[in-house]
C-alpha positions as CSV (number, residue, x, y, z in Angstrom):
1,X,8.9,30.1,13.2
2,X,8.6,26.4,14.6
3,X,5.2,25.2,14.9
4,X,4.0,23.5,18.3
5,X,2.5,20.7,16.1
6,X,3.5,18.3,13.6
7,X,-0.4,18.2,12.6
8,X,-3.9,20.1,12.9
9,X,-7.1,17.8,11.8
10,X,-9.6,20.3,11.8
11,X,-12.8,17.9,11.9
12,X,-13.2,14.9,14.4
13,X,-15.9,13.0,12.7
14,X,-16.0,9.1,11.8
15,X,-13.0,9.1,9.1
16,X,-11.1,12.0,10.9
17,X,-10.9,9.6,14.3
18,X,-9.7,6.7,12.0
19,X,-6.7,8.9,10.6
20,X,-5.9,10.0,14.0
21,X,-6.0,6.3,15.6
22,X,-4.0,5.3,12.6
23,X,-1.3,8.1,12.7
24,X,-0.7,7.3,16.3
25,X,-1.3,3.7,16.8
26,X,1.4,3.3,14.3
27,X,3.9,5.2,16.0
28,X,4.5,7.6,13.1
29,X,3.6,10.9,15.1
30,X,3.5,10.8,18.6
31,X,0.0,11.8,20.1
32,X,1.5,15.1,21.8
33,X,2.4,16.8,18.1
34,X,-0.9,16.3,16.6
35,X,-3.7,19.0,17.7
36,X,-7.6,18.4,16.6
37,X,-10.6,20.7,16.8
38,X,-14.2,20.1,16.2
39,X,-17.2,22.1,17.5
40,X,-18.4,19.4,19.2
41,X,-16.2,18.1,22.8
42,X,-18.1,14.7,22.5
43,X,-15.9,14.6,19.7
44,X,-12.7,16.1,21.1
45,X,-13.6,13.6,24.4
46,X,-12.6,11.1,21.5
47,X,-9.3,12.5,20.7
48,X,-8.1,12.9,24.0
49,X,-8.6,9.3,24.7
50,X,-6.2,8.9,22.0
51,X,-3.6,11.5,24.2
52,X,-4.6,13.7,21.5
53,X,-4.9,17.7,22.9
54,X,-8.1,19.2,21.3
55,X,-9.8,22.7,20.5
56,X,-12.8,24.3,18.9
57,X,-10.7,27.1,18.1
58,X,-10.0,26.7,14.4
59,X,-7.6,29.5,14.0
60,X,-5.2,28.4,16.9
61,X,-5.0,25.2,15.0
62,X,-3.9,26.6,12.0
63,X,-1.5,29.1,13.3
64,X,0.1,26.5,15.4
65,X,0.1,23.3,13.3
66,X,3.2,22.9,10.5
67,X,0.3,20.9,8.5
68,X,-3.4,21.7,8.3
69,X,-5.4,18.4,7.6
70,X,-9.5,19.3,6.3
71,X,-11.7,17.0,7.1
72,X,-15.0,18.8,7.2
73,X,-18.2,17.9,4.9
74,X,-17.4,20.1,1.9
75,X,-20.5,22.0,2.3
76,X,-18.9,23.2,5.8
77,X,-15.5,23.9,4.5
78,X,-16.5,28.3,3.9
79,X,-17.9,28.3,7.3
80,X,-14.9,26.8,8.6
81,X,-12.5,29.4,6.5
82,X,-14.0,32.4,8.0
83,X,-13.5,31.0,11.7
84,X,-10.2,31.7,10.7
85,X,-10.1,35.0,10.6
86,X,-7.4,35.7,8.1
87,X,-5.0,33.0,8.8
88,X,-4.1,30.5,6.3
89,X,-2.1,27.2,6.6
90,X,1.1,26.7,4.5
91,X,0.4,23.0,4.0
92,X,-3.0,21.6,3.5
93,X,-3.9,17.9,3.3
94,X,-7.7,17.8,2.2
95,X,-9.9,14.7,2.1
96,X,-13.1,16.5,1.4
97,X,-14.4,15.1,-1.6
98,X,-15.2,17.0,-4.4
99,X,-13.9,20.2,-2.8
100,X,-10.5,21.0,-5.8
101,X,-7.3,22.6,-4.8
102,X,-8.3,25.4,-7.0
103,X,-11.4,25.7,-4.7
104,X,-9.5,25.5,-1.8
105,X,-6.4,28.2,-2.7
106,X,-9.1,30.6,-4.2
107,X,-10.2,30.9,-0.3
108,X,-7.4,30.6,1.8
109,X,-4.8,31.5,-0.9
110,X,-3.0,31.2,-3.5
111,X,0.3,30.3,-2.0
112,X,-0.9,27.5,-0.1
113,X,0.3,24.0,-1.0
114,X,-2.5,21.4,-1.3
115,X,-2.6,18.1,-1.4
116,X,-6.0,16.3,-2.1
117,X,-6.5,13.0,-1.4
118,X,-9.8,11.0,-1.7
119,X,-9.4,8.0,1.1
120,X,-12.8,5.6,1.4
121,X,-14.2,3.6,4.5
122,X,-11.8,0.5,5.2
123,X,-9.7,3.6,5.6
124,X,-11.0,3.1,9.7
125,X,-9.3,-0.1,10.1
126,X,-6.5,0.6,8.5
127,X,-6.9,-1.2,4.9
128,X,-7.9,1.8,3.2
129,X,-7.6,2.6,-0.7
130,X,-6.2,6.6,-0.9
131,X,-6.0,8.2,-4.3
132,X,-3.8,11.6,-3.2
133,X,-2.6,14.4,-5.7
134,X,0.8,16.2,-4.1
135,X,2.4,17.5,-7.0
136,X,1.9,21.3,-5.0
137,X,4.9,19.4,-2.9
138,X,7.3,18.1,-5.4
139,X,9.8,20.4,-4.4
140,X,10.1,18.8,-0.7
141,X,10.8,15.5,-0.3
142,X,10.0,15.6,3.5
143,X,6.9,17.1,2.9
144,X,6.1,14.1,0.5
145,X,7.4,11.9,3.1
146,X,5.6,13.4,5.7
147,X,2.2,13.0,4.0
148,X,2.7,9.9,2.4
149,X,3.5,8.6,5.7
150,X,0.3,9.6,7.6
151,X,-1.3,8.3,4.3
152,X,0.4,4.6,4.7
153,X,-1.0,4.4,8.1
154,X,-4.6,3.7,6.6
155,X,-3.8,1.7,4.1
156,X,-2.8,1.9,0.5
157,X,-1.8,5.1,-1.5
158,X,-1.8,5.6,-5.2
159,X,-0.2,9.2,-6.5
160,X,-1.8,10.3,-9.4
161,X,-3.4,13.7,-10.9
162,X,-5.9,15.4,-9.6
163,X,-7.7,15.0,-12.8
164,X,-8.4,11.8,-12.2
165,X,-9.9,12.5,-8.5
166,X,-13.2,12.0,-9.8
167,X,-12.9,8.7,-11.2
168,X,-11.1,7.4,-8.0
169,X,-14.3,8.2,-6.2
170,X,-16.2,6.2,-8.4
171,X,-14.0,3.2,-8.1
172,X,-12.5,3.1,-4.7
173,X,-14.1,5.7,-3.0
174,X,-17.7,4.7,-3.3
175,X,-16.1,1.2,-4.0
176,X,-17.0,-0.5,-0.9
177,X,-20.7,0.3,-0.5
178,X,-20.4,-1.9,-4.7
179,X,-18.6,-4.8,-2.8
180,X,-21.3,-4.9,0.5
181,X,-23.8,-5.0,-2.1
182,X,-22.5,-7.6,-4.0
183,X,-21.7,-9.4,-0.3
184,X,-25.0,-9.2,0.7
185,X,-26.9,-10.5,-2.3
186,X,-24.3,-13.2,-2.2
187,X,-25.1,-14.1,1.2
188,X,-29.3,-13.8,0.5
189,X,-28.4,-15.9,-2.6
190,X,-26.7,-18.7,0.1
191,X,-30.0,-18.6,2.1
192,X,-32.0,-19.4,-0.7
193,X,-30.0,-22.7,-1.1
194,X,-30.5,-23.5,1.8
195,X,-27.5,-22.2,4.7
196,X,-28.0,-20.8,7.5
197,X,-27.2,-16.9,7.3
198,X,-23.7,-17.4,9.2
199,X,-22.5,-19.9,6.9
200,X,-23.3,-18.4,4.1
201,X,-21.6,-15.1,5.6
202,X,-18.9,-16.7,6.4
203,X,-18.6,-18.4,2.3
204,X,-19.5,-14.9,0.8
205,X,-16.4,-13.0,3.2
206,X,-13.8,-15.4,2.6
207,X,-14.4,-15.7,-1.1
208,X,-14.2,-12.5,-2.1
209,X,-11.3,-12.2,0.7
210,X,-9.8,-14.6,-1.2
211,X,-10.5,-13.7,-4.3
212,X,-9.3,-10.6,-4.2
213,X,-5.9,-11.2,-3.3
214,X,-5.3,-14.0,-6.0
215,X,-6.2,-10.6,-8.4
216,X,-3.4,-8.7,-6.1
217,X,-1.1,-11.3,-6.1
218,X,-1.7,-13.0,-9.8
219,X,0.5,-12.0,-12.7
220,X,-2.8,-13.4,-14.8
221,X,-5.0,-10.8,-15.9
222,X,-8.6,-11.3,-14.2
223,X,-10.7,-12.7,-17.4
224,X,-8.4,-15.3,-17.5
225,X,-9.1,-16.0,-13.8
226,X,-11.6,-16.1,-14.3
227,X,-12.1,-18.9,-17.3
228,X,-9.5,-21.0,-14.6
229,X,-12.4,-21.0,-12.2
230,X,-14.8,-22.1,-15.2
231,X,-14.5,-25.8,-16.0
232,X,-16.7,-26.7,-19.7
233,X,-19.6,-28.6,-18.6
234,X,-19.2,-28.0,-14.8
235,X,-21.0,-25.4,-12.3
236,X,-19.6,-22.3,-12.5
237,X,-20.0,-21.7,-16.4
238,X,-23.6,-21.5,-15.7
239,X,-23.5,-18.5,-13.4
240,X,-21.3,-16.8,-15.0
241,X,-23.8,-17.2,-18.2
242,X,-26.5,-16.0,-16.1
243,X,-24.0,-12.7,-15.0
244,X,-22.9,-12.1,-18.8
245,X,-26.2,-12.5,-20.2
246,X,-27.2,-10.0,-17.4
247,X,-24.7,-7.6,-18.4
248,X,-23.0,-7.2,-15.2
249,X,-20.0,-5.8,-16.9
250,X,-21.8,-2.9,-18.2
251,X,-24.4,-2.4,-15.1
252,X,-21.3,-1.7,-13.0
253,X,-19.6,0.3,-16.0
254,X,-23.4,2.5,-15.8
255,X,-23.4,3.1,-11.6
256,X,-19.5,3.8,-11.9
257,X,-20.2,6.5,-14.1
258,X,-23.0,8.1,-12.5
259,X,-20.8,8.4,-9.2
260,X,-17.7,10.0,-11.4
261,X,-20.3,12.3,-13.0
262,X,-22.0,13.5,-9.7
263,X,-18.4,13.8,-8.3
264,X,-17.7,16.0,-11.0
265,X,-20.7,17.8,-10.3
266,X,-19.8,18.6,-6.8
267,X,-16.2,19.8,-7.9
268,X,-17.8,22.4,-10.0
């Protein structure tokens, strides 16, 4: 039986709004096919602005919607289930983090196809970093299309197995709170010597703007980048003595691996 919607995104908090401004500001799904629900209609106020139609009835959604998008806290997704009241969705796209497939078929069945994806904040204005696991969908190439396509719309997607979920958390997923630290002690840093805060925000942003997509766009590998930047004798060599003899390297090998391993904690 055909579905009255493309797409049901049960959840319209802070990253659900950014999928659903990206899906349809991008003119891959047209507002009127996508349905959302959320207990709260401050949220749902959101969504229609959006011409997207809204509910708090979680079971209409999922009976009605040919793809079930989760984006609930994980710690809301069983309270969430029993609102159903028996129905399942075929296809489920989940970006709750640390919540498995296996978690998520032993509720609402085992014949449900899942895929899990792990997206992380630039996500909201569209240059997002999505790690996504659809191997339940290998045997459709429109359903791969279909996700992969409301995936694009945030930014970029990397296939992989879910296996490796956990470490994508601790690299891009978490990743960006790393990067505005790094930002910000790199803006301090500017003040110290001297500039005013907006010009050394201004430095700090385009540099590691920059930066960044010389690694992207390089076919050198980033230590040697690195020594090009590094002249003997000249400025830069001295920081970068001061970062080694910190061990930076292994300081951001340490906080990776505490977020992987309380990620894995939170699959269990």
């Amino acid at each position: 039986m055909k579905k009255l919607y493309k797409l049901g995104v049960v959840g319209c908090g802070f990253m659900s709004q950014a999928i659903l401004k990206g899906v349809t500001g991008s003119d891959f799904l047209r507002a009127k096919k996508v349905l959302v629900s959320d207990v709260s209609e401050e949220a749902l106020d959101k969504a229609a602005d959006l011409g997207i139609v809204g509910t708090t009835d979680n079971k209409y959604l999922v009976e009605n919607c040919e793809y079930v998008l989760f984006a609930v806290k994980p710690q809301n997704f069983a309270d969430v289930c029993k609102s159903l009241g028996g129905s399942a969705p075929e296809k489920v796209i989940s970006i709750m983090a640390g919540v498995t497939r296996n978690k998520i078929k032993s509720v609402l069945g085992r014949g449900v196809k899942v895929a899990r994806c792990m997206p992380n904040l630039p996500c909201s204005i569209g240059s997002g970093m999505i790690g996504v696991d659809m191997s339940d969908f290998n045997d459709s190439q429109d359903d791969i299309e279909f996700i992969s396509g409301v995936l694009n719309c945030l930014g970029t997607v990397l296939s992989l197995d879910e296996i490796k979920m956990n470490a994508v958390t601790g690299i891009s997923g978490s990743g960006p709170a790393y990067v505005f630290l790094f930002i910000d002690a790199l803006i301090d840093a500017g003040v110290h010597q001297g500039l005013t805060r907006n010009e050394a925000t201004i430095l700090a942003v385009q540099t590691v703007m920059g930066a960044a997509e010389m690694v992207e766009h390089s076919d050198v590998a980033v230590p040697e980048l690195v020594k090009r930047v590094c002249s003997k004798g000249g400025t830069t060599i001295e920081a970068v003595k001061v970062l080694e003899e910190r061990n930076l390297s292994g300081i951001i090998d340490e906080a990776v691996a505490a977020c992987t391993k309380r990620s894995e904690e939170l699959s269990q």
